[in-house]
C-alpha positions in Angstrom: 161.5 84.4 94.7 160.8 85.4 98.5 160.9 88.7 99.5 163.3 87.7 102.0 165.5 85.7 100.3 169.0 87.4 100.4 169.8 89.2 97.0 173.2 88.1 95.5 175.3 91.3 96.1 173.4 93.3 98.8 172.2 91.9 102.4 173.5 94.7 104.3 170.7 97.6 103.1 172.5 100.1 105.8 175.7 101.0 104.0 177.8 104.6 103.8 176.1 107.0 101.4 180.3 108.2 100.4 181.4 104.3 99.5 178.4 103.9 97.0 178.7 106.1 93.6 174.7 105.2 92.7 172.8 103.7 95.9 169.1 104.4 93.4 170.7 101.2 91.1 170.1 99.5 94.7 166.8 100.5 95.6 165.5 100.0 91.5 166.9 95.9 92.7 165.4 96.0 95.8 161.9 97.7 94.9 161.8 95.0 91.9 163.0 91.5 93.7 162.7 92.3 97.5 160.9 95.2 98.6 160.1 93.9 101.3 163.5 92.4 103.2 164.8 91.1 106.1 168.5 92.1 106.6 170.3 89.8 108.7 173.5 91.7 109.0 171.7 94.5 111.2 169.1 92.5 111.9 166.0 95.0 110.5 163.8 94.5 108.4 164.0 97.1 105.0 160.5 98.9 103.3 161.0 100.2 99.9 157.8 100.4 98.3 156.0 103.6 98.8 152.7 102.1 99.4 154.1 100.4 102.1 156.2 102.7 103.5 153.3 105.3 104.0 151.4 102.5 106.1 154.1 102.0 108.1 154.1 106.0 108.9 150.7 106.0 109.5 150.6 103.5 112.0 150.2 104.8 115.7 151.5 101.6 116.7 155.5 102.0 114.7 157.5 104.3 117.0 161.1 106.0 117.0 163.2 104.1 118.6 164.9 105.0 121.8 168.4 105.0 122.5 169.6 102.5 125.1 173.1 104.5 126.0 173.7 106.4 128.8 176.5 108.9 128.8 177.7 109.7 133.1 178.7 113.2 131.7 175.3 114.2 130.2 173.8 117.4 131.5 170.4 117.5 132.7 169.9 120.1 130.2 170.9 118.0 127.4 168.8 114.7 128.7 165.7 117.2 128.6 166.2 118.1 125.2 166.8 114.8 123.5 164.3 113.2 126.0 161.7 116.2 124.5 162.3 116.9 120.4 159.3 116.4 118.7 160.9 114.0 116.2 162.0 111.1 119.0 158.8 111.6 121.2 156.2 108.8 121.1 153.1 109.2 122.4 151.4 110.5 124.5 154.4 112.8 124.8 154.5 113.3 121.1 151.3 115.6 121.2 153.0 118.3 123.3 156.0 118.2 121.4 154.3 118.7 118.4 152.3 121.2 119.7 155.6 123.3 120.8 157.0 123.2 117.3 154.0 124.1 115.5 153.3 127.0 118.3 157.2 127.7 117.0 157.0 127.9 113.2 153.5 130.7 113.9 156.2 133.0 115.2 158.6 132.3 112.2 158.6 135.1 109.7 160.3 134.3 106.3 163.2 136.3 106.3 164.6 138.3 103.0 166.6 135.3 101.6 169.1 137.6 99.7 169.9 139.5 102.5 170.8 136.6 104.2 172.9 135.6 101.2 174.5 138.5 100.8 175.9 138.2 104.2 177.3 135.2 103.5 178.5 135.6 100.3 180.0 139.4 101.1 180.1 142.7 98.7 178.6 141.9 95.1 181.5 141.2 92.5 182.3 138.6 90.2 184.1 136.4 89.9 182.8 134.8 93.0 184.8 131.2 94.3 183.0 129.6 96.8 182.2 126.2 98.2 178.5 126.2 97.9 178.3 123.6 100.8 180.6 124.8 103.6 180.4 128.4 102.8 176.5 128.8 102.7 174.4 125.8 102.8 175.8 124.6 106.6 174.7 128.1 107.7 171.6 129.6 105.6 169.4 127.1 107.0 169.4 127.6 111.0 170.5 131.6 110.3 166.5 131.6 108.1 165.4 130.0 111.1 167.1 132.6 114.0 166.5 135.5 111.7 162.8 134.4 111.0 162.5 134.2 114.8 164.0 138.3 115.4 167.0 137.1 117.3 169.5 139.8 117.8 172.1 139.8 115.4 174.8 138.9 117.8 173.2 135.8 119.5 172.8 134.5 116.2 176.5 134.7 115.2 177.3 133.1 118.3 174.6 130.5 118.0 175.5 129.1 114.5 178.8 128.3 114.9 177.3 125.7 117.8 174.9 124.2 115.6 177.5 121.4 114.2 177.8 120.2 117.8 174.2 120.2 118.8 173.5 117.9 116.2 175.4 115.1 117.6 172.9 115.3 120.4 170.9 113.2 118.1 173.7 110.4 117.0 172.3 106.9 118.3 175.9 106.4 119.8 178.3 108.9 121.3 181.6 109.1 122.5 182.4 111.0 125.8 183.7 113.1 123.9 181.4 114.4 121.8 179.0 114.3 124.8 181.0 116.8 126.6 180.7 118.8 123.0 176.8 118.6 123.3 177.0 119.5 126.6 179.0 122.9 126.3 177.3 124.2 122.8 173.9 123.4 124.7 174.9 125.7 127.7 176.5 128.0 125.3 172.6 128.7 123.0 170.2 127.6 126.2 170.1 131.3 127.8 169.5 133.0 124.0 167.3 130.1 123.2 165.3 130.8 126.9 165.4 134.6 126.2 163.3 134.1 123.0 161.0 131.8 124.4 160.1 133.9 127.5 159.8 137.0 126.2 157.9 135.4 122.8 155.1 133.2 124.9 155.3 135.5 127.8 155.9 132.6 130.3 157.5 132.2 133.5 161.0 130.7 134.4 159.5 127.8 136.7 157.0 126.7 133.8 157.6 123.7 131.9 156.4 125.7 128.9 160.0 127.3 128.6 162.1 123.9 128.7 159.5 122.3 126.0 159.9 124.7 123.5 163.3 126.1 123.9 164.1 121.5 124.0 162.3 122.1 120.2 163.3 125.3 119.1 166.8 123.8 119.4 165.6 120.8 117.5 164.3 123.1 114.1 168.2 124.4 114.2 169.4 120.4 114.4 166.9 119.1 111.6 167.9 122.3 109.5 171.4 121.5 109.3 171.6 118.0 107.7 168.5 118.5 105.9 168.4 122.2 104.9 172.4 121.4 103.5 171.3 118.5 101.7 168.2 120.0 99.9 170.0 122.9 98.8 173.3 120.6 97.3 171.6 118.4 95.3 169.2 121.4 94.1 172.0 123.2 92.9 173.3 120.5 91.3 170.0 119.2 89.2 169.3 122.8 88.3 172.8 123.0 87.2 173.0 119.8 85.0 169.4 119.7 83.7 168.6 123.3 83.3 171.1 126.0 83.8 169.4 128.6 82.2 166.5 129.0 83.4 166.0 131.6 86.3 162.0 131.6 86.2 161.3 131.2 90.5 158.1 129.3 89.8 160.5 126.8 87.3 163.2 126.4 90.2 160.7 125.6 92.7 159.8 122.5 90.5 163.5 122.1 90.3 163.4 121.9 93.9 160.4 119.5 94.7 161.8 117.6 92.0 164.9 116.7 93.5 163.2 116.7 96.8 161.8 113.3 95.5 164.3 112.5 92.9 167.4 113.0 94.8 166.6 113.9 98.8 169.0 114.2 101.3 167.0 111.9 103.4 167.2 108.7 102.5 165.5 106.5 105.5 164.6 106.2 108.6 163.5 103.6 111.3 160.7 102.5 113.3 160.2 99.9 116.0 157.1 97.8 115.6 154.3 98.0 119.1 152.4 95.6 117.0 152.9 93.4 114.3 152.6 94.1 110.9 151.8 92.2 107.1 153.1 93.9 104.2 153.8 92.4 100.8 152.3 89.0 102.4 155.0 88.7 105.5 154.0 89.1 108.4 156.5 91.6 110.4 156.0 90.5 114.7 155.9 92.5 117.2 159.5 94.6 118.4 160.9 94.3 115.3 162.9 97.1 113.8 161.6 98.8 110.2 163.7 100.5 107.9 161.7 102.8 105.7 164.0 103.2 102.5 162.2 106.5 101.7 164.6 107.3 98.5 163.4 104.0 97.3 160.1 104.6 97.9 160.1 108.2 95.5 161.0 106.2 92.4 158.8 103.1 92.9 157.4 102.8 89.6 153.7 102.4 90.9 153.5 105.9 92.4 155.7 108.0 89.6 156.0 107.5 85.9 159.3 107.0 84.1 161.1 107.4 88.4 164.3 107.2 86.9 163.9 110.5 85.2 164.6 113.7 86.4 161.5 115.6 85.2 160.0 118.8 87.5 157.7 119.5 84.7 155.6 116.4 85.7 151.7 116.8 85.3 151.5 114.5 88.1 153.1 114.5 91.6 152.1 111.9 93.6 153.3 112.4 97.1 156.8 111.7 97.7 158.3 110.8 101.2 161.4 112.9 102.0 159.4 114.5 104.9 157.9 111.6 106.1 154.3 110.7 106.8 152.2 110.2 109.8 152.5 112.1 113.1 155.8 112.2 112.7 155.8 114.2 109.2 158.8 116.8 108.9 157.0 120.4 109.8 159.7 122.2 107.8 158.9 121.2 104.4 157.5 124.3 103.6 160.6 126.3 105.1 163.4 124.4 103.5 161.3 124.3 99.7 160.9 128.3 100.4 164.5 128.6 101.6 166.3 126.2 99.1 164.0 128.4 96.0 165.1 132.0 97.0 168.3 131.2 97.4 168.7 129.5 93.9 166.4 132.3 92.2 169.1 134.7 94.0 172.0 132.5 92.4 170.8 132.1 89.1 169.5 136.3 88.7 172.0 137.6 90.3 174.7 135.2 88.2 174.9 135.1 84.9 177.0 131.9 84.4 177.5 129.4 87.3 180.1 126.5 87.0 180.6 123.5 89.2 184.1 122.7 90.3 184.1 118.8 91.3 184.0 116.3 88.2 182.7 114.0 90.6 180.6 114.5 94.4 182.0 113.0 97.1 179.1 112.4 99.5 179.5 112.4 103.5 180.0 109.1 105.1 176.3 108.8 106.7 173.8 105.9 106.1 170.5 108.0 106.1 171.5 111.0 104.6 173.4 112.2 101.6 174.9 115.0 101.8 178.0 116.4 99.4 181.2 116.7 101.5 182.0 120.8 99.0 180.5 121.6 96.1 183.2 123.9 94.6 181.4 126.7 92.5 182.6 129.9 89.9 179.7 132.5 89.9 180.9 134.9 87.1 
């Protein structure tokens, strides 16, 4: 059978994460018959073996694709920022993006995860009702990040409840709309954001130092919030089905990198081909777009043993691709796994018996991510 001969029930490999109950049955089909496929409905071509996926990664010649929209209500500010982020940049640009993130996260102190949570959360007493997803995991991430960073107590509270619109600075289409939403949180966190970076790098107002990494610093709290939510979900929830009572950190930390490869909250991304490209035996030409099924590729069988099971004992962990590869590798894995621990040690020490709410998770409807929509939970 070709690998791009269409499958009988799936040609359209970009669906909505909340209209499929189990999109993994999918990838097992796809890594088996066509892991290499050409969709014709979106007109992409879909990478699902890991192997393959990493070369496409580490490829200087596979870039991020660019949005072709223009928006006549876009502020300047906001066309620097997206025009900027380290995780759209291409080189040669790419190199100083990077190096404004990285510069970044050496300034980040990890921040006392229980204090944060206890903020959240309010006064210890149990019961507790909460929904795990709207009432902490939307915030904890980008208030780790501000608080890591020293930012004054009340920029933060008026930064995070911005973060929501900022990150539909990053949609690949907009509606005025939600342009002019992007263009009033921006100008609402830009003269906090500008504060830290001038008095943390000790630059001056006219330097392009200040717009590069304030454009990135920005970008941390918009990769934190889809991510950091997702990660911290679908923790919960392995650690609650498979395990719920263990409360050893160094055990939920496996929990944690465990679901980072069996159940990630990102589950691709795409790449536009400078040059072309063989893989499995088809040759992929030149401007072609790639689809880089990256929850496919963490349970192809040739990487993991027995992928279908959820195991964080595993002697062996192969590298799994929920942070990418390449230049353009996520530089927050080692946040978010931190982050997502402490707050689950905090949970399951503080807690003696957690319960989860839903029968069934209703996940966002989002094609590369997948992200529960509440995760109702009793903490007694």
């Amino acid at each position: 059978m070709s690998n791009t001969e269409p499958t009988d029930q799936m040609e359209n490999v970009v669906f909505l994460q909340s209209e499929v109950k189990d999109p993994y049955a999918q990838y097992e089909k796809m890594l088996r018959e066509h892991p290499v496929y050409f969709d014709p409905v979106n007109k992409l071509w879909a990478i699902h073996r890991s192997h393959d996926c990493q070369s496409v990664l580490n490829t200087a010649t596979a870039y991020v694709p660019k949005s072709s929209l223009a928006f006549s209500n876009e502020s300047e500010e906001v066309k620097y920022i997206i025009s900027h982020l380290v995780r759209l940049s291409n080189p040669p640009h790419h190199t100083s993006a990077r190096k404004a993130t990285t510069d970044l996260m050496m300034h980040w102190s990890k921040p006392d995860t229980s204090n944060l949570l206890h903020y959240l959360i309010g006064e210890p007493r149990k019961p507790v009702c909460m929904d795990w997803v709207n009432d902490i995991c939307r915030k904890l991430p980008a208030f780790a990040l501000l608080k890591g960073f020293n930012f004054p107590c009340n920029e933060i509270e008026a930064i995070l409840p911005e973060i929501e619109s900022l990150v539909k600075m990053t949609l690949p289409s907009r509606t005025e709309l939600q342009n002019k939403e992007v263009n009033q949180s921006v100008a609402a966190v830009l003269n906090s954001i500008h504060s830290f970076v001038l008095r943390t790098f000790k630059v001056k107002e006219e330097e392009e130092t200040l717009h590069l990494y304030s454009a990135n610093l920005i970008g941390l709290l918009i990769q934190s919030y889809d991510a950091g939510r997702g990660l911290l979900s679908n923790a919960l929830l392995q650690l609650a089905k498979n395990h719920p009572s263990k409360k050893d950190i160094d055990y939920i930390e496996r929990v944690v990198k465990e679901t980072l490869r069996f159940d990630p909250p990102v589950h691709h991304t795409c790449r536009v081909l400078t040059e072309s490209m063989l893989l499995q035996n088809q040759l992929l030409p030149t401007g072609e777009n790639v689809l880089l099924v990256l929850a496919a590729a963490n349970r192809d069988p040739e990487q993991f043993n027995d992928p279908s099971a959820f195991n964080p004992l595993r002697t062996e962990m192969p590298r799994y691709l929920t942070y990418g590869a390449g230049i353009h590798q996520c530089m927050a894995e080692h946040f978010s796994i931190h982050l997502t621990t402490t707050a689950l040690s905090y949970l399951y020490t503080r807690y003696d018996h957690i319960e989860i709410g839903e029968t069934e998770i209703q996940y966002e409807a989002k094609t590369n991510v997948r992200l529960p929509v509440r995760i109702n939970i009793l903490v007694t």
